[in-house]
C-alpha positions as CSV (number, residue, x, y, z in Angstrom):
1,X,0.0,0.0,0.0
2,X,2.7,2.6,1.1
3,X,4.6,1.8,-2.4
4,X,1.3,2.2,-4.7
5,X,1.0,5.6,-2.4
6,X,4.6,6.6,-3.5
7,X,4.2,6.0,-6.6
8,X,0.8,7.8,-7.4
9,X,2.5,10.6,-5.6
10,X,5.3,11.4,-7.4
11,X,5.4,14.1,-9.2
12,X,5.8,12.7,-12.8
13,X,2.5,10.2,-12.2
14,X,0.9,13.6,-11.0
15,X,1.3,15.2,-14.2
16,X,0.6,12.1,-16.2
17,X,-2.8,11.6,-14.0
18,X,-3.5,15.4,-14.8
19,X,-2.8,14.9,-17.8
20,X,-5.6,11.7,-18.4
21,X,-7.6,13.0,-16.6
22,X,-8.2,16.6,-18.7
23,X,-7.5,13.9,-22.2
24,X,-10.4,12.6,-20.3
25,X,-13.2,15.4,-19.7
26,X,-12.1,16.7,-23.5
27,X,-13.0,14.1,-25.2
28,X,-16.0,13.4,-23.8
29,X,-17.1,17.0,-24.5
30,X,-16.1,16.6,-27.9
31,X,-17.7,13.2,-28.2
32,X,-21.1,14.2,-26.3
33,X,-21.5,16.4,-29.8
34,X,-20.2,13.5,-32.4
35,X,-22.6,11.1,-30.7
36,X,-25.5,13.4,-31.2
37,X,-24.4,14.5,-34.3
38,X,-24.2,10.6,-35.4
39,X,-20.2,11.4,-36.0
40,X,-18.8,8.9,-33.5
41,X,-17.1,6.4,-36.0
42,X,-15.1,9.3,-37.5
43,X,-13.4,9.4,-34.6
44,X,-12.7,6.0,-35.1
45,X,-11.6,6.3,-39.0
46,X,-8.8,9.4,-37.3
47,X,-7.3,7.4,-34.9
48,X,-6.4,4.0,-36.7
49,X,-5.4,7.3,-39.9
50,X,-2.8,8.3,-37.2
51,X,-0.6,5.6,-37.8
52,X,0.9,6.2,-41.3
53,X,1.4,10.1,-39.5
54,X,3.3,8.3,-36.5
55,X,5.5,6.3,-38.3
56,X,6.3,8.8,-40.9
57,X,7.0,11.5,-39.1
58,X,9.6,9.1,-37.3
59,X,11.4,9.0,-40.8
60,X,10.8,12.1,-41.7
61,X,12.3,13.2,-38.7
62,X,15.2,11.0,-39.0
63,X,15.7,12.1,-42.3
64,X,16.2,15.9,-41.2
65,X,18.1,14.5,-38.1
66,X,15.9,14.8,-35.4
67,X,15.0,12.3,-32.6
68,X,12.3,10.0,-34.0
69,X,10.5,9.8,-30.9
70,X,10.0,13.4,-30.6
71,X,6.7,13.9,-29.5
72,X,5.8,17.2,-31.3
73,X,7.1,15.6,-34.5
74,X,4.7,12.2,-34.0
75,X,1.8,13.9,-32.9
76,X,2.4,16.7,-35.5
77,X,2.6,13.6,-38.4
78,X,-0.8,12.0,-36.6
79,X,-2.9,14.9,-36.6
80,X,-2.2,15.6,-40.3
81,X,-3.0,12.1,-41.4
82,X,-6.1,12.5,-39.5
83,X,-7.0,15.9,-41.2
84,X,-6.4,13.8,-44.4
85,X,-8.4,10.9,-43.6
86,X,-11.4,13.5,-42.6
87,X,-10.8,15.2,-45.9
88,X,-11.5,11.6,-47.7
89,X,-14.4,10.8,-45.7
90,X,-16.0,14.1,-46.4
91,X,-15.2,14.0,-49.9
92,X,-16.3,10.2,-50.7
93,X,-19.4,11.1,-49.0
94,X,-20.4,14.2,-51.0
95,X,-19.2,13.4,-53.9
96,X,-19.7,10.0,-54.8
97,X,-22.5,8.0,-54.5
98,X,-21.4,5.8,-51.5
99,X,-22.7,6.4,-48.0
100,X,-21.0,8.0,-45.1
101,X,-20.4,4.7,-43.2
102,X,-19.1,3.3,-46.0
103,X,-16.6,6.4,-46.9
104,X,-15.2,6.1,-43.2
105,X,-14.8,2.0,-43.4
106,X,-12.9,3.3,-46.8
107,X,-10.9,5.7,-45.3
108,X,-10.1,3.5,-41.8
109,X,-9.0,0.5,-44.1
110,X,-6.7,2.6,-46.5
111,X,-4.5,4.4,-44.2
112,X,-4.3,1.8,-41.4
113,X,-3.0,-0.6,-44.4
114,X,-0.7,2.4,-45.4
115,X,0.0,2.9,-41.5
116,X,0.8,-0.9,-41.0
117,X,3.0,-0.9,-44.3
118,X,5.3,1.9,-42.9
119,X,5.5,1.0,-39.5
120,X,7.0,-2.4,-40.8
121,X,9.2,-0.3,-42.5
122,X,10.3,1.5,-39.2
123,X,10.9,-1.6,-37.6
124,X,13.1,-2.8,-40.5
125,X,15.3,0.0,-39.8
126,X,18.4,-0.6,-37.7
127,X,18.1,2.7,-35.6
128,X,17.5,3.4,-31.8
129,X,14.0,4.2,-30.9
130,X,11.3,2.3,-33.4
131,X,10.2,0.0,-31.1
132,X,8.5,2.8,-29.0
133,X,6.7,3.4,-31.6
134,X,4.2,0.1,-30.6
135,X,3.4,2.3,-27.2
136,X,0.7,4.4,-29.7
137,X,-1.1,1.4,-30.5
138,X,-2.6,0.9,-27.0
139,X,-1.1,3.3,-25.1
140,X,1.7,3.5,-21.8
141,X,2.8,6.1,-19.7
142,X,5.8,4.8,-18.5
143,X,7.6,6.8,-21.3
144,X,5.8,10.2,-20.6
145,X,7.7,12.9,-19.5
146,X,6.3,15.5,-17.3
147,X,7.0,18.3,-20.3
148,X,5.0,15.9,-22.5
149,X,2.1,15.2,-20.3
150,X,2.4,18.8,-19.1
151,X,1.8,19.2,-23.1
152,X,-1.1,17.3,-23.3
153,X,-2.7,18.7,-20.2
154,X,-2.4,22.3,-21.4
155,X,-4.2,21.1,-25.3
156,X,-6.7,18.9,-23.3
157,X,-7.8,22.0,-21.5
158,X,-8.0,23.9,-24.7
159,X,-9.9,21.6,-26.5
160,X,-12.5,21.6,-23.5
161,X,-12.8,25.2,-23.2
162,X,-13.2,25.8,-27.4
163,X,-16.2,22.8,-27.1
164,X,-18.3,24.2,-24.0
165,X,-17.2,27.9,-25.5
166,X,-19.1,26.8,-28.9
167,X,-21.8,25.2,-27.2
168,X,-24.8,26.9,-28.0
169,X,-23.5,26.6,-32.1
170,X,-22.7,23.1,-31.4
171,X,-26.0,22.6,-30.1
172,X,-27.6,23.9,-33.1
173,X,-25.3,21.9,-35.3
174,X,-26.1,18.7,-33.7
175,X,-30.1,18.5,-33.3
176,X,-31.0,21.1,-36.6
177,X,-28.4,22.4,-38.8
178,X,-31.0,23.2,-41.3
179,X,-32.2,25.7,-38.7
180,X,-28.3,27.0,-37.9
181,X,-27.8,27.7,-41.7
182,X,-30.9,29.6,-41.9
183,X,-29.9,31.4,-38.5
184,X,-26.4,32.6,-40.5
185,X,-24.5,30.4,-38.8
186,X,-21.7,28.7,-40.6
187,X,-22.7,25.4,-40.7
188,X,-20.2,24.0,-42.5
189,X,-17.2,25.4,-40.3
190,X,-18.6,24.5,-37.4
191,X,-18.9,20.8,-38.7
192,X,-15.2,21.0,-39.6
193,X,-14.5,22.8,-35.8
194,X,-16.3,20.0,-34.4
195,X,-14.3,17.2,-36.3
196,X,-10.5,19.6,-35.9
197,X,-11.5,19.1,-32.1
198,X,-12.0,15.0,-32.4
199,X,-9.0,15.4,-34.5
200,X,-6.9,17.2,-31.5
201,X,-8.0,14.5,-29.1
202,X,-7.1,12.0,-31.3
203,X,-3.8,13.1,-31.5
204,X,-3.4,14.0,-27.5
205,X,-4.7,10.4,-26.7
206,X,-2.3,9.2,-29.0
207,X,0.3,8.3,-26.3
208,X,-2.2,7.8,-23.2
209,X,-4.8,5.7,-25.2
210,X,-3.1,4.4,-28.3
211,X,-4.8,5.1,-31.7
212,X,-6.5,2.1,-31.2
213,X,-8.6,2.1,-28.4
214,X,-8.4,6.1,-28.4
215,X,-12.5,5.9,-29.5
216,X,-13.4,4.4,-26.6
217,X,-12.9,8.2,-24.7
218,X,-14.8,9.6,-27.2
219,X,-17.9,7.7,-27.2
220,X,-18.3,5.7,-23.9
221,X,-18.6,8.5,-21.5
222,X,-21.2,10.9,-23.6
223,X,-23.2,7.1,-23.9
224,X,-23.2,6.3,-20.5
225,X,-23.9,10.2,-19.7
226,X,-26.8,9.5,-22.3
227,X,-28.7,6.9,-19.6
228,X,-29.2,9.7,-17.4
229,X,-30.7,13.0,-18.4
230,X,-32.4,14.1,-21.7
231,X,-30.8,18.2,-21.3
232,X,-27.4,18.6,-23.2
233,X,-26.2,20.4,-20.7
234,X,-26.2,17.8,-17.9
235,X,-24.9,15.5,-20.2
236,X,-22.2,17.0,-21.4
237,X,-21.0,17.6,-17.6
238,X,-21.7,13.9,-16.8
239,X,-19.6,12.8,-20.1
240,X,-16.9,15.0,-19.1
241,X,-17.3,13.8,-15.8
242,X,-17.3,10.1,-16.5
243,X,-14.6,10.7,-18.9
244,X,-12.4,12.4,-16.6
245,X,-12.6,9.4,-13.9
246,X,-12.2,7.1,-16.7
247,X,-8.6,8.7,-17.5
248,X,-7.4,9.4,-13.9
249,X,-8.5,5.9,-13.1
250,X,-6.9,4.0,-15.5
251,X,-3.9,5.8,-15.9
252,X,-3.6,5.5,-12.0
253,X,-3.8,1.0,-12.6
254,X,-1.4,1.6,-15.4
255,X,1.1,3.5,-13.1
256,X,0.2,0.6,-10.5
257,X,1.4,-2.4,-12.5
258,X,3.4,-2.2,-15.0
259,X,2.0,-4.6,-17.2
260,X,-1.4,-2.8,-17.6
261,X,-1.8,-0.4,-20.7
262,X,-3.2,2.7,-20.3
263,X,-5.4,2.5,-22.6
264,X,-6.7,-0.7,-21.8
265,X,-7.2,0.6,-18.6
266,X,-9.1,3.3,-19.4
267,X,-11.3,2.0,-21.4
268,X,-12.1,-1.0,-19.0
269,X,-13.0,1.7,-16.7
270,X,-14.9,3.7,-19.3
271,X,-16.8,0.5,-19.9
272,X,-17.7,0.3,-16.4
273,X,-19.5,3.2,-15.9
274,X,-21.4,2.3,-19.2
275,X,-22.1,-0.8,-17.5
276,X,-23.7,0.6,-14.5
277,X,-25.4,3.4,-16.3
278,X,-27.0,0.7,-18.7
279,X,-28.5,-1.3,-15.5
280,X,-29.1,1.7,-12.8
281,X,-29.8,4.5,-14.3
282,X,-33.1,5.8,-12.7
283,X,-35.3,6.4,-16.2
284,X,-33.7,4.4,-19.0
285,X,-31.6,1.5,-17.2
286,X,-32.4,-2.0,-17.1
287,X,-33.4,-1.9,-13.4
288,X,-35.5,1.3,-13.8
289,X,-37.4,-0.1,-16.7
290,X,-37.9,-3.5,-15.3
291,X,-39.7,-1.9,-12.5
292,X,-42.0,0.1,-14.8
293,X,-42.4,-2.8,-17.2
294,X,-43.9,-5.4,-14.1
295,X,-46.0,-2.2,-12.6
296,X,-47.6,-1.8,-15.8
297,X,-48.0,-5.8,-16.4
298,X,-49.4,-5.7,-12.8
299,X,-51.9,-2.6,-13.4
300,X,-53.0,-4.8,-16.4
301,X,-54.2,-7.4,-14.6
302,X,-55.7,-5.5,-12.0
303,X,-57.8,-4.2,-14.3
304,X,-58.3,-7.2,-16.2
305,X,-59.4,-8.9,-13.2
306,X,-61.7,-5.8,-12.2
307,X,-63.4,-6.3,-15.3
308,X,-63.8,-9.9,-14.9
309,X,-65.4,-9.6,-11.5
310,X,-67.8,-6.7,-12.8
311,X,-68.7,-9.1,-15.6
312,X,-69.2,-11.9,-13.6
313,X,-71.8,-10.1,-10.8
314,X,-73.8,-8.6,-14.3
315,X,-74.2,-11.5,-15.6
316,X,-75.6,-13.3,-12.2
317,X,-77.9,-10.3,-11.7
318,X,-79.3,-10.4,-14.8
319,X,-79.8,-14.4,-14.6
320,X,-81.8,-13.7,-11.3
321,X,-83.8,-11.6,-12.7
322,X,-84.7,-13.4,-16.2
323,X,-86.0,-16.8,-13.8
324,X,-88.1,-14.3,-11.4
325,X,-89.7,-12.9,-14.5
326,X,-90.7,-16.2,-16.6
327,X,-92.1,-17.3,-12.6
328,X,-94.5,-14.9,-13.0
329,X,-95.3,-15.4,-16.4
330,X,-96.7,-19.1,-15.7
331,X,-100.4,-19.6,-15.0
């Protein structure tokens, strides 16, 4: 106990934890927006289009004699393979006659393959530092420094601030954009705002997360913040809540055992409170609609049985009365 209390209190795990915990409550305020605005698989399509950025800004920055594991340079290569990616999803979809879902499976499949192609090519190369690069695929932060978590605190916060700042335009965005255009809002830049801001958490989670599991912060919390309130409001504070335990939990168990991935760790956590909002939320969880379910199944036969028993006493009154009246009748 004393060593897991040394450890979370040192000050590079504080940073790192700070650091989760902010990736955290930004994504979910991000994500509470892509869910309603049916945009959660593009986060998806971004992170596994980071990889080809990762491993080729590690040669590009070899090639110009940098450090390949410079943070600034892999995150730098990730976000602008994501802002391609997002570029071939919009255009497939408007321009073609495919759907949406299929231009992100499209755009997923090609630069994962492209990502997986170079990597291999990273690996090939007999130079200090590739195999670090398999830490973005599902995250560690054993090799953050505090300047780098320090980084990704400082852009987590950012990206937080610029969602709830534009929440009254993402709100209009997400449940009428039809009525936003017609307001004078820019529709189209704020749906390329909204998907710059998935695109900067994809990047941030990059090292926490991993690419891979780095849509699991994006769309877990806002869903499990879903179960519990129908105002925007509160659940954008529950996502970014949930979100923001998620991280500073899992990133915690990671700096516990060394074994763990963060982003495994997260997510499990993540998953967790989707769990328990799924079964105990008091409206739409299991438990809650259960309840109402065998209440109204019970009212049901109350009635039913009501009826019956009015039915039944009619029908003997009526009965009594027939054989008193054919009595009289007979001579």
């Amino acid at each position: 106990m004393a060593e897991i209390v040394r450890l979370l209190s040192s000050y590079n795990t504080a940073v790192v934890l700070l650091a989760a915990t902010l990736l955290g409550a930004a994504g979910a305020v991000a994500g509470t927006f892509a869910l309603l605005h049916k945009r959660s698989l593009v986060s998806d399509a971004i992170g596994h289009a980071a990889l080809p950025g990762i491993a080729g800004g590690f040669l590009v920055a070899l090639a110009f004699g940098f450090d390949g594991r410079n943070l600034a340079i892999l995150l730098s290569g990730a976000a602008l393979s994501g802002a391609l990616a997002t570029v071939m999803i919009s255009w497939i979809a408007s321009q073609t006659r495919l759907s949406e879902d299929t231009a992100i499976a499209t755009a997923l499949a090609v630069f994962f393959g492209l990502g997986a192609v170079l990597l291999s090519v990273v690996q090939s190369l007999q130079v200090s530092g590739q195999a670090g690069l398999d830490s973005f695929l599902l995250g560690t932060t054993a090799a953050i420094s505090a300047r780098e978590a320090g980084t990704i605190a400082v852009m987590a916060l950012l990206v937080a601030l610029v969602g709830l700042g534009l929440f009254k335009e993402f709100r209009l965005l997400t449940f009428d954009a039809a009525f936003a255009g017609a307001m004078g809002y820019p529709v189209r830049a704020l749906d390329l705002g909204l998907m710059a801001l998935l695109l900067l958490v994809v990047a941030l989670g990059l090292k926490t997360v991993g690419l891979i599991l780095i849509v699991a912060i994006v769309i877990l919390p806002p869903a499990a913040a879903r179960f519990w309130t129908d105002r925007l409001g509160a659940m954008t504070a529950l996502a970014a809540l949930f979100g923001a335990g998620a991280g500073a939990v899992g990133a915690g168990a990671s700096a516990v055992l060394d074994d763990l991935p963060t982003g495994g760790a997260i997510v499990m956590t993540a998953g967790a409170l989707l769990l328990i909002s799924l079964v105990a939320a008091p409206r739409r969880g299991l438990v809650a609609q259960g309840v109402v379910a065998a209440r109204f199944r019970l009212a049901r036969r109350r009635e039913a049985r009501a009826r019956s028993g009015q039915g039944l006493g009619q029908g003997l009154g009526q009965g009594s009365g027939q054989g008193t009246g054919e009595g009289r009748a007979r001579p």
